[in-house]
Each structure stands twice: as structure tokens, then as C-alpha cells.
LOLO-891372 format. One line per field, with one value per residue (C-alpha): residue number from 1; x negated, y negated, z negated. Coordinates in Angstrom, 2 decimals, decimal comma. Layout:
REM residues N
n	[NUM/...]
u	[X/...]
v	[Y/...]
w	[Z/...]
END
This chain:
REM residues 426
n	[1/2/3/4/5/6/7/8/9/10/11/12/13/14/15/16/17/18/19/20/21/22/23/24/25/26/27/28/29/30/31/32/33/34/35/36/37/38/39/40/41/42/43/44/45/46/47/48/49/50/51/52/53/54/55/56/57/58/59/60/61/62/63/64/65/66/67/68/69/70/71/72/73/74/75/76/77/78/79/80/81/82/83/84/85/86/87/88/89/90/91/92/93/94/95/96/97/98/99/100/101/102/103/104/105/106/107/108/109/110/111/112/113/114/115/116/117/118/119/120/121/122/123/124/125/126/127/128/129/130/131/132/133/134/135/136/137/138/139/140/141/142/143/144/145/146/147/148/149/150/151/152/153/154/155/156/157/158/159/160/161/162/163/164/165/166/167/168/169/170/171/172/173/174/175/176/177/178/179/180/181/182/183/184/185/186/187/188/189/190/191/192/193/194/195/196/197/198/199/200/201/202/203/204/205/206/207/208/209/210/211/212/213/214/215/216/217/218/219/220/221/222/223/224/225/226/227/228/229/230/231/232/233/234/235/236/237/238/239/240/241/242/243/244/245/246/247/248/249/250/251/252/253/254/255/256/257/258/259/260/261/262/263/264/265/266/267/268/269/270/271/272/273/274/275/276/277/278/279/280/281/282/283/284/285/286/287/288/289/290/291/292/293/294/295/296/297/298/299/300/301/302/303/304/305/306/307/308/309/310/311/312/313/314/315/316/317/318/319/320/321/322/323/324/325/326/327/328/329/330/331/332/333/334/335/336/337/338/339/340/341/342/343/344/345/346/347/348/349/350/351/352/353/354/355/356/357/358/359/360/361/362/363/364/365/366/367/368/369/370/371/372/373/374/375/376/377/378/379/380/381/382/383/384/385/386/387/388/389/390/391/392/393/394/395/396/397/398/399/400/401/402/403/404/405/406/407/408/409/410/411/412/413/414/415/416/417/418/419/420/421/422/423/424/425/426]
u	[-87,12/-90,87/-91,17/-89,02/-91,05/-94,43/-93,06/-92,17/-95,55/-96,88/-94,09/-94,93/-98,76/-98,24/-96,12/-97,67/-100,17/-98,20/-96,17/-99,45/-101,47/-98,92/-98,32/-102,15/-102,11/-98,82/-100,98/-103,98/-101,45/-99,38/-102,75/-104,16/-100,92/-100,61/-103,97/-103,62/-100,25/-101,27/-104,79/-107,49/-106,36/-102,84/-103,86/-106,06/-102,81/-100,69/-103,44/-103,51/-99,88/-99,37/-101,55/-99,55/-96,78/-98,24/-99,02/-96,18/-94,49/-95,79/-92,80/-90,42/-92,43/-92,45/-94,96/-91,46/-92,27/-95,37/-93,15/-90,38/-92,47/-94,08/-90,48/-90,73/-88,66/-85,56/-86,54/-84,39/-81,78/-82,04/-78,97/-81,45/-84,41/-82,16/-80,45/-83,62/-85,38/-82,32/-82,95/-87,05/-86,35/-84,22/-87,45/-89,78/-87,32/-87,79/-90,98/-91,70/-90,03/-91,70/-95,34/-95,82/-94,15/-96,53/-99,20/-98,58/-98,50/-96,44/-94,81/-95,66/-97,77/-95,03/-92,55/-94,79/-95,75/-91,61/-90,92/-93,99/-92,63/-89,37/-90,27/-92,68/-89,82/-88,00/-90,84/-89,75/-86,26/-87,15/-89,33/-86,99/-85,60/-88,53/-89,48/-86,42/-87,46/-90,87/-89,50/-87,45/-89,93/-89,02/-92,34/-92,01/-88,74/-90,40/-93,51/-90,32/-88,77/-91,93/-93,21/-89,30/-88,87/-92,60/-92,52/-89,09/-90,15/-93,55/-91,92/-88,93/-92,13/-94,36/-91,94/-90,78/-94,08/-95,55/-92,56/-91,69/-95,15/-93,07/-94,98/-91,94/-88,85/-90,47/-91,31/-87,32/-86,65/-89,30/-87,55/-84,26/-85,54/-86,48/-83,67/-82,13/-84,60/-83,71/-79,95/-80,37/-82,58/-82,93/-79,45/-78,39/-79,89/-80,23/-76,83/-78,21/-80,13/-78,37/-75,66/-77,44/-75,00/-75,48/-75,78/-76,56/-76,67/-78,74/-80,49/-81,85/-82,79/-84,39/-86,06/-87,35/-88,52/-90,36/-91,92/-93,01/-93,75/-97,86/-98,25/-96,41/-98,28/-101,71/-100,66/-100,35/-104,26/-105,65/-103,96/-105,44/-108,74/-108,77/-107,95/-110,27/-112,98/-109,92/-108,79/-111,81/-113,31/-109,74/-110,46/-114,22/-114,39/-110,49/-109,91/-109,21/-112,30/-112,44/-115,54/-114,26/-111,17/-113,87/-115,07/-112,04/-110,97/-114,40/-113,73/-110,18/-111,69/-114,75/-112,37/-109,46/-112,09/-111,49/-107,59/-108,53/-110,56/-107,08/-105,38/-107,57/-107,54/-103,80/-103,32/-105,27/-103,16/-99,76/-98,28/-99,80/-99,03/-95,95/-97,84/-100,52/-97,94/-96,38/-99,87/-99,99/-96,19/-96,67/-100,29/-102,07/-105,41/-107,33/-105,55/-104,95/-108,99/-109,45/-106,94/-108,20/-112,05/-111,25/-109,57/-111,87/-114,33/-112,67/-112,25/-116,38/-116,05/-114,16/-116,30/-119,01/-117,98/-116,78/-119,94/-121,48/-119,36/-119,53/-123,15/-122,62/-119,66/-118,17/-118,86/-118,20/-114,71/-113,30/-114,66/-112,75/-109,84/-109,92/-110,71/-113,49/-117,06/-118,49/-121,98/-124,53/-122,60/-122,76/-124,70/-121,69/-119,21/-121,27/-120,64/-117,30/-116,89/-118,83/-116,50/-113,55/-114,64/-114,83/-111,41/-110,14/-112,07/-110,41/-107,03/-107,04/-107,57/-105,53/-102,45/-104,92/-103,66/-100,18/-99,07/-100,72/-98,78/-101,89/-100,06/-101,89/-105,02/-104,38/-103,45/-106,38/-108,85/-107,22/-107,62/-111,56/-111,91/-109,86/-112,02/-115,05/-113,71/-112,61/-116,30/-118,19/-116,11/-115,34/-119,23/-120,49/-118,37/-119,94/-123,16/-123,79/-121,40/-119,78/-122,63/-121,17/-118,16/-118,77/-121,08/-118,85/-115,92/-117,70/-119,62/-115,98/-114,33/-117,78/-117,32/-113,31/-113,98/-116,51/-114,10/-110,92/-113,14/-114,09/-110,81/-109,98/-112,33/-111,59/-107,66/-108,18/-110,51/-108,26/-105,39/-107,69/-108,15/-104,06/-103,05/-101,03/-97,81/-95,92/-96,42/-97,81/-95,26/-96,80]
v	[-115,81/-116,03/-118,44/-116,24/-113,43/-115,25/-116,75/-112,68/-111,86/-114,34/-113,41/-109,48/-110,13/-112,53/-109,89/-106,75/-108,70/-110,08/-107,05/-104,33/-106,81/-107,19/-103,09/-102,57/-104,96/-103,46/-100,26/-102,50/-104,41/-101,20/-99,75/-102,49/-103,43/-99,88/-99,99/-103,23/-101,92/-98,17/-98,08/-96,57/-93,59/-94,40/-96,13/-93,37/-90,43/-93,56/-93,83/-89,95/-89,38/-92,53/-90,68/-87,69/-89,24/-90,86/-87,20/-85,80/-89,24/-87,82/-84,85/-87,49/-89,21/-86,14/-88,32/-89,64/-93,11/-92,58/-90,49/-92,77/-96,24/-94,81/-93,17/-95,51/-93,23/-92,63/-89,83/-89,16/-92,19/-93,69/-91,76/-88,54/-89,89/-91,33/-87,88/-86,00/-88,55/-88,10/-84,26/-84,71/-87,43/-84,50/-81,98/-84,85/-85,16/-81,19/-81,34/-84,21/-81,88/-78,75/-80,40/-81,45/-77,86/-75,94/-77,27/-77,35/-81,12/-81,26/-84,34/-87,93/-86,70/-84,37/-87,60/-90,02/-87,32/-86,48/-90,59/-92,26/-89,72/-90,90/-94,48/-93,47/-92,23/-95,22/-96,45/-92,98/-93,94/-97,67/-96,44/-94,84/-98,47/-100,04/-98,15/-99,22/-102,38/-102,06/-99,87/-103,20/-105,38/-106,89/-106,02/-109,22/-107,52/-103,99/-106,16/-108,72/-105,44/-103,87/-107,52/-108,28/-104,24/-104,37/-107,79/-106,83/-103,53/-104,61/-107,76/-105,54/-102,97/-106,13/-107,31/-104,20/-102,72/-105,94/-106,07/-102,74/-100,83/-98,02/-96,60/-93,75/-96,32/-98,93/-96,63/-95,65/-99,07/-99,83/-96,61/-98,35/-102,36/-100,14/-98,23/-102,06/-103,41/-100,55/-101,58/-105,17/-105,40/-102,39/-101,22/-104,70/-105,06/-102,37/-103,16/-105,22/-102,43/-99,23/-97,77/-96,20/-93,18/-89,05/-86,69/-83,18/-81,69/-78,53/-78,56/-82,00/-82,39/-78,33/-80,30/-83,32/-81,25/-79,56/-83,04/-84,04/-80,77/-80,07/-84,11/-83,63/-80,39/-82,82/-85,71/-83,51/-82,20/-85,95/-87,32/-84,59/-84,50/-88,90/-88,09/-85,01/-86,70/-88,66/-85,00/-83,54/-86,35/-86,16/-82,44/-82,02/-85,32/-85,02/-84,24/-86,31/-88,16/-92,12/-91,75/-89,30/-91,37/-93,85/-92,19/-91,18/-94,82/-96,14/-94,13/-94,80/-99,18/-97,73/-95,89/-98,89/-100,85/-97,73/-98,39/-102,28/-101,36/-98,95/-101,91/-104,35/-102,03/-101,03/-105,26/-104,17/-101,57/-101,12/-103,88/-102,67/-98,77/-99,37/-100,94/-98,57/-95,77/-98,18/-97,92/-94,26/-93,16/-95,57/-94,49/-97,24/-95,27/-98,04/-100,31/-97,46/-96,84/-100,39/-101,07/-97,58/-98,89/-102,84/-101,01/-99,37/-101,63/-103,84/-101,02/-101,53/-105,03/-104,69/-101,66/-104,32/-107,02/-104,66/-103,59/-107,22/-108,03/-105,23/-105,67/-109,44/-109,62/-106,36/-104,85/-108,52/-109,06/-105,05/-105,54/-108,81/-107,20/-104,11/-105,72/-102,91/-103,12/-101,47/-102,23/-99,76/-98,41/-100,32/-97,26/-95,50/-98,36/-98,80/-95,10/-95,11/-98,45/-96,91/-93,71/-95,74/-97,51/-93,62/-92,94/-95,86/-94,66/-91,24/-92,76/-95,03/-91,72/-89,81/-92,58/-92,31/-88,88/-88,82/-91,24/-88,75/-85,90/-83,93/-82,66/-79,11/-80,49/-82,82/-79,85/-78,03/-80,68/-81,93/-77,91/-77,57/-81,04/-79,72/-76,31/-78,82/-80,76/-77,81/-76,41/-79,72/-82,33/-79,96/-79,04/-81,79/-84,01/-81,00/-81,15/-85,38/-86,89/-89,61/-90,24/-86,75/-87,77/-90,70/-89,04/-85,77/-88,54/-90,37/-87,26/-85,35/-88,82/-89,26/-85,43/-86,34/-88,91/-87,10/-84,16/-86,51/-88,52/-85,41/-84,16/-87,42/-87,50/-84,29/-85,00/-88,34/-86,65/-84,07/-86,29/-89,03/-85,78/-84,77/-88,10/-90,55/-89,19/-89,91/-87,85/-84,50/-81,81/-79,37]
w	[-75,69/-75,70/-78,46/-80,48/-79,31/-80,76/-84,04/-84,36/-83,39/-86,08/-88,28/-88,10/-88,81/-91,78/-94,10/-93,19/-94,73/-97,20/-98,26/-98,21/-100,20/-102,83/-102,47/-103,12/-106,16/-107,76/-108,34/-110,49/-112,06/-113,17/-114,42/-116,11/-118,13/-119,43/-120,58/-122,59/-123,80/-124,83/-124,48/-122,14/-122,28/-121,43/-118,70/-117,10/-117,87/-115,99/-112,80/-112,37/-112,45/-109,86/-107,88/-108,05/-107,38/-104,38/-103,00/-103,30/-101,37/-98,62/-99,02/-99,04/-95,96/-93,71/-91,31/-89,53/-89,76/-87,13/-85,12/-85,46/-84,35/-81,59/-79,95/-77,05/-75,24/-77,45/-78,31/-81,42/-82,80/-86,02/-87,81/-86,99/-89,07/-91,70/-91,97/-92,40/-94,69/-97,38/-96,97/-97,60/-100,49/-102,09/-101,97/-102,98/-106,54/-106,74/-106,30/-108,83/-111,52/-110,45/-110,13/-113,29/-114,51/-112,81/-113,75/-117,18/-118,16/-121,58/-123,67/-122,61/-119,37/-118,41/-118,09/-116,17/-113,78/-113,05/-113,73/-111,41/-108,47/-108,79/-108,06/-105,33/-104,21/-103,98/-101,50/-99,46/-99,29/-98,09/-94,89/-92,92/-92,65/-92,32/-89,55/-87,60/-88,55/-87,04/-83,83/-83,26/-83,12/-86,58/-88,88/-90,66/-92,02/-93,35/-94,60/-96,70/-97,90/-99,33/-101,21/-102,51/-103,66/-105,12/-107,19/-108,41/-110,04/-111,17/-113,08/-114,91/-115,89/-117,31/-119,28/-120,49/-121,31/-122,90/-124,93/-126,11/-125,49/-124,39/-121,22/-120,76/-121,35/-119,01/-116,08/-116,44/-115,99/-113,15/-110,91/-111,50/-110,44/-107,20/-106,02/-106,70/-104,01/-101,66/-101,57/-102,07/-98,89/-96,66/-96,83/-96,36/-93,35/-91,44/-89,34/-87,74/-85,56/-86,12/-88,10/-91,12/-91,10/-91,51/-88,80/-89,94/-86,02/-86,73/-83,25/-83,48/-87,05/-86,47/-83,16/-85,33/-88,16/-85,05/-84,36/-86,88/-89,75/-88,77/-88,96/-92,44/-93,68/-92,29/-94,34/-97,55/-97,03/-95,88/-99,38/-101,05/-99,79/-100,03/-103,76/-104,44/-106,08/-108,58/-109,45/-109,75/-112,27/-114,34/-114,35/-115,55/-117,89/-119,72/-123,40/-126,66/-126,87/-125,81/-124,73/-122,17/-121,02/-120,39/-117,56/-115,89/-116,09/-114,73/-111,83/-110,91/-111,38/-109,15/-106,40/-106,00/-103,33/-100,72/-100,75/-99,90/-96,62/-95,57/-96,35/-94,60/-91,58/-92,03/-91,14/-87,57/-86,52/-88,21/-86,22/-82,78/-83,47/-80,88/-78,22/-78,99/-77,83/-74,86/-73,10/-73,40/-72,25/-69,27/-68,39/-69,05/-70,41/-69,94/-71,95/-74,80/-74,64/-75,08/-78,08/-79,45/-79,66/-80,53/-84,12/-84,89/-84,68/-86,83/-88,94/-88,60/-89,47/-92,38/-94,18/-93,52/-95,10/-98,02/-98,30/-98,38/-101,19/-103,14/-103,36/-104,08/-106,70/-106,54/-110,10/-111,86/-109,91/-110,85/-114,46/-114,75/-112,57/-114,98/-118,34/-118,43/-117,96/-115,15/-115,07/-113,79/-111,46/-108,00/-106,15/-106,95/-106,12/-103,06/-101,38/-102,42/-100,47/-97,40/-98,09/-97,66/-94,44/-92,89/-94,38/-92,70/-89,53/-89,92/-89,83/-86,81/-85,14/-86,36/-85,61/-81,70/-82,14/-83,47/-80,78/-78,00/-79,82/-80,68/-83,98/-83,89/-83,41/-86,35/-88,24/-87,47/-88,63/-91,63/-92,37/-91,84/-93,67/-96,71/-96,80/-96,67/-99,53/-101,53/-101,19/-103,29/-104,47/-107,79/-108,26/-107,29/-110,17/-112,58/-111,40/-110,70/-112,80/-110,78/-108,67/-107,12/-106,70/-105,08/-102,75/-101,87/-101,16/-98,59/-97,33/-96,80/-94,98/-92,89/-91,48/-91,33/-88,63/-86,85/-86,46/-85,40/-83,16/-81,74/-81,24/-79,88/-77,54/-75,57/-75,69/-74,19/-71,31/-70,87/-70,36/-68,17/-65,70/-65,89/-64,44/-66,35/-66,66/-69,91/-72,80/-72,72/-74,13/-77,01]
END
């Protein structure tokens, strides 16, 4: 039992790694071969409606799967979260109609908004599984699912694009390779830890929704204020001109190294999040301090060394990664970098947080950080180019941490002086 328990251990760490890595490369790859199929900017119309579609995964999301991972005590069963992650992957297909409607996107644009949030949604779909996975002890399995679902849908969408340089006909294609991963590997094996079957009981799902809707309405401001800056650059520098698209591109090359350090750091504490919450239920403070403190300072670690190697190669290695040059701008790359090391900051406590069931508090600061963010990531793009929107990205995910860790802080006290007695009830 113990050796199985450490090659799982090993086993858990090594595709996280595997699985987020190839998740976080998917996106550059995507970007880069609609660009050499369609042009720049294709390939910057592609990145923003990616992005939108990665917002609005967090509607299909809900925030369960923290909920879900850190249910030590049984909380809710599997067939509950299953249940209400069909009903939130029906709003996130409204919503990836309605979106691009609303905002008045027409023709080409129009599709790969509606198209892109379908296949996010795919990823949506796949969690709920993979959470079950991880609740059991089985990460390696949720980190196999996301590197098998990912390479299959990125291959079928290189070979279609290169082939047909049809961005619209390829992305149909891509959503399809992915709802093929979804059954050929999560639906597969999910019996072999629950029965993956529907349960529409009113009271619970109404008492999950309870659980787990102010984390949800938090995650939709924290991916909109981590993308601010993207929108706000699409916004001030779009229109027909290539010299325009030019920008918008070097930013979205410039702004990838910030999703590296969350995936660096997401290899730190993913695969502990369930321990993390262990420690706290039983009321072992000491132990959740501890494990709270060593993340985040790799979190430290990480930013760092990102930093380092920005400085070093960092320009050279996204212009080569890109196929566009980026010189002149490593201040900006730089900040961003820095920016992202707060963001991943930011998150480690807010998972600190979520697995103390502070979900008001959460609400309340991902609220004062998005009136922050609303206030100068818009001007400051107008005003300082990219240079301000580097700087009012890592400015707004500095003043994120500082108000989480805050937040932290005085719920951790508060509970120290309580006694350690399970979860506190909001």
C-alpha cells in the first residue's frame, strides 16, 4: 500500500506537470499556426476570442472543482457535481452565443468567438471528472486526461488549418477532436470511482449552488481583471491597419510569460490542494500555516527565476516562439513577468481561502480589485501605450495579493483564537 501510495505521489506530480505544460503550450501553438495560416491579424482576432472563451469557461466551471477537491468530509457526492456541471456547461453554450451578440462581433469574429467557447467548453465538461480524479487521490489521471484531450485537438486543428487555411472550418473540427477526448477518456474511466449518473434533487444542487456561487461570481472578476490589460489593448489599438494588429499581437507574445509562472506555481499546489484542506478540517493550523507559507514562497521562487530569464533570453525565445519580433520591449515584458508572479501570489490565497470557506470575503475582494482595475487599466493603455498596460496589470495583481493576504490573515487569526474545530459554517 505505501509503495503504491508513492509511485501515486510521483505519478500525480509528473502529469500535472505534464498535462498543464502541454495545456499552456496548446494556446501558443493555436496562436501561432493561425497566424502563419491567415496572417497577423488572424491570429490576434483568434488570441482575443480564446480569451473570451476562456472567461466565459469559468460559467461552465462554477468554481466546483475547488469545492469539490477539498470535500474531505463528503460533503456532496459526485452524481451532485456532475449534475450541476451539465446544467452550468448548458449556460456557458448560451452564453458563448449571446457574448459575441452583444457585443456586436459580426462575420468571421462572430464564429470564433461562439466556436473557441465551445471547445473551452469541452475542457468544462472534462473537470468535473477530473476532479474526482484528484479527490481520489488519482492526479496522474486528470493530468493524462488533459495532455491526451489537448494533443488530440491541437493535431486535428494543425492539420486542418495548414491544409485548408480555413480558421472557421478547422476550429469546427478542433471542438469535435475534444468532445472525442472527453468520452474516450473521462467517461471511460470514471467507474472506477463513482457512477457518473444525474441527480436533479432541488435541495442539494440549490445547497451546492449555495457553496460554491460567490467563489463563481469571484472567478468571473479575477479572469477579468487577469485579462484587463489584453482587452483594453484589443480595444484602443484595433482597426484595419497591420500596423495596428501589430500591436495587439506584440502584446498577447508579451503577456503569455504570466500564464507560465500560474503554471509553474499551479505544479506547487494543485496536487497538495486536498491535503491543504485535510490540515484545516482536522485542526492542524500549524501544519496548514506551514504548507500555506512554503507555496508561496515557491510562488517567490518561481517569479524569480522568471524574472532572471526574462532579462537573459526572454525577448529572443517569444520572438522565435512567436515568429514575431519583439525587440524593445523587455521593460514591458519584465512587469508583466513581475505582474504574473503577484497573480500567482493572489491565487495561492485565494485556494488558502476557498478551502477555509471564506467565499464572501473572496467576493468582496475580487470586487474592490475589479473597481481598481476598471479605474486605469483602460486609460492607462490610452495614455502609455503598452508600457501602461503592462504597468496597470502588475499594479492591479500587486494590490490583489495585498488585499487576499490581508483577508487571509485575519481569517486565519480569527480561526487560531476559535479553536480547531472543523470547518467554520458561513
Amino acid at each position: 500500500m505505501t509503495g503504491n501510495k508513492t509511485d501515486y505521489t510521483r505519478d500525480n506530480f509528473l502529469w500535472n506537470m505534464i498535462g498543464s505544460v502541454l495545456y499552456a503550450l496548446a494556446t501558443i501553438l493555436l496562436v501561432r499556426l493561425t497566424r502563419q495560416a491567415a496572417g497577423t491579424g488572424a491570429g490576434a482576432d483568434f488570441n482575443i476570442a480564446l480569451k473570451t472563451g476562456q472567461i466565459l469557461l469559468t460559467v461552465g466551471y462554477f468554481e466546483i472543482r475547488p469545492f469539490q477537491v477539498t470535500d474531505v468530509k463528503g460533503e456532496y457526492q459526485f452524481q451532485d457535481y456532475f449534475s450541476l456541471r451539465i446544467l452550468t456547461c448548458a449556460l456557458m453554450a448560451v452564453s458563448g452565443f449571446l457574448f459575441p451578440w452583444l457585443t456586436g462581433e459580426e462575420g468571421t469574429r462572430f464564429l470564433l468567438f461562439f466556436l473557441l467557447c465551445l471547445y473551452k467548453l469541452m475542457d468544462g465538461a472534462a473537470d468535473v471528472f477530473e476532479g474526482e480524479f484528484q479527490k481520489n487521490g488519482r492526479m496522474d489521471l486528470a493530468g493524462k486526461s488533459v495532455a491526451f484531450r489537448t494533443v488530440l485537438s491541437v493535431a486535428v486543428y494543425a492539420a486542418a488549418v495548414l491544409v485548408t487555411k480555413d480558421v472557421v472550418f478547422s476550429v469546427c473540427l478542433m471542438v469535435l477532436a475534444a468532445a472525442a477526448g472527453v468520452l474516450l477518456f473521462n467517461v471511460l474511466l470514471i467507474g472506477a470511482f463513482a457512477r457518473p449518473r444525474f441527480s436533479f434533487d432541488r435541495k442539494r444542487l440549490k445547497r451546492l449552488v449555495g457553496s460554491t456561487a460567490l467563489l463563481f461570481v469571484g472567478s468571473v472578476l479575477c479572469l477579468y481583471i487577469f485579462n484587463a490589460s489584453v482587452y483594453a489593448v484589443d480595444e484602443v489599438y484595433r482597426g484595419s491597419e497591420a500596423a495596428l494588429a501589430d500591436v495587439r499581437y506584440a502584446y498577447a507574445c508579451l503577456f503569455m510569460p504570466t500564464s507560465v509562472i500560474n503554471l509553474a506555481s499551479g505544479f506547487l499546489f494543485k496536487p497538495v490542494l486536498t491535503t491543504l484542506a485535510s490540515h484545516y478540517a482536522q485542526g492542524r493550523l500549524k501544519e496548514f500555516a506551514g504548507l500555506s507559507g512554503k507555496l508561496l514562497g515557491g510562488v517567490l521562487l518561481i517569479t524569480g527565476a522568471a524574472l532572471a530569464g526574462g532579462a537573459m533570453i526572454g525577448l529572443p525565445v517569444l520572438s522565435a516562439v512567436y515568429g514575431f519580433h519583439l525587440n524593445g520591449y523587455l521593460a514591458e515584458l519584465e512587469i508583466l513577468i513581475l505582474g504574473g508572479g503577484f497573480n500567482a501570489a493572489g491565487i495561492v490565497l485565494y485556494y488558502v481561502m476557498t478551502v477555509m470557506r471564506r467565499q464572501r470575503e473572496i467576493l468582496i475582494g475580487y470586487g474592490i480589485v475589479t473597481a481598481a482595475t476598471l479605474a486605469v487599466s483602460a486609460a492607462a493603455v490610452q495614455r502609455f501605450g503598452l508600457m501602461g498596460a503592462a504597468v496597470s496589470y502588475c499594479g492591479v495583481m500587486a494590490f490583489e495579493t495585498a488585499v487576499f493576504g490581508g483577508m487571509a490573515w485575519i481569517a486565519y487569526r480569527r480561526r487560531k483564537r476559535e479553536g480547531a474545530a472543523g470547518y467554520e459554517n458561513d
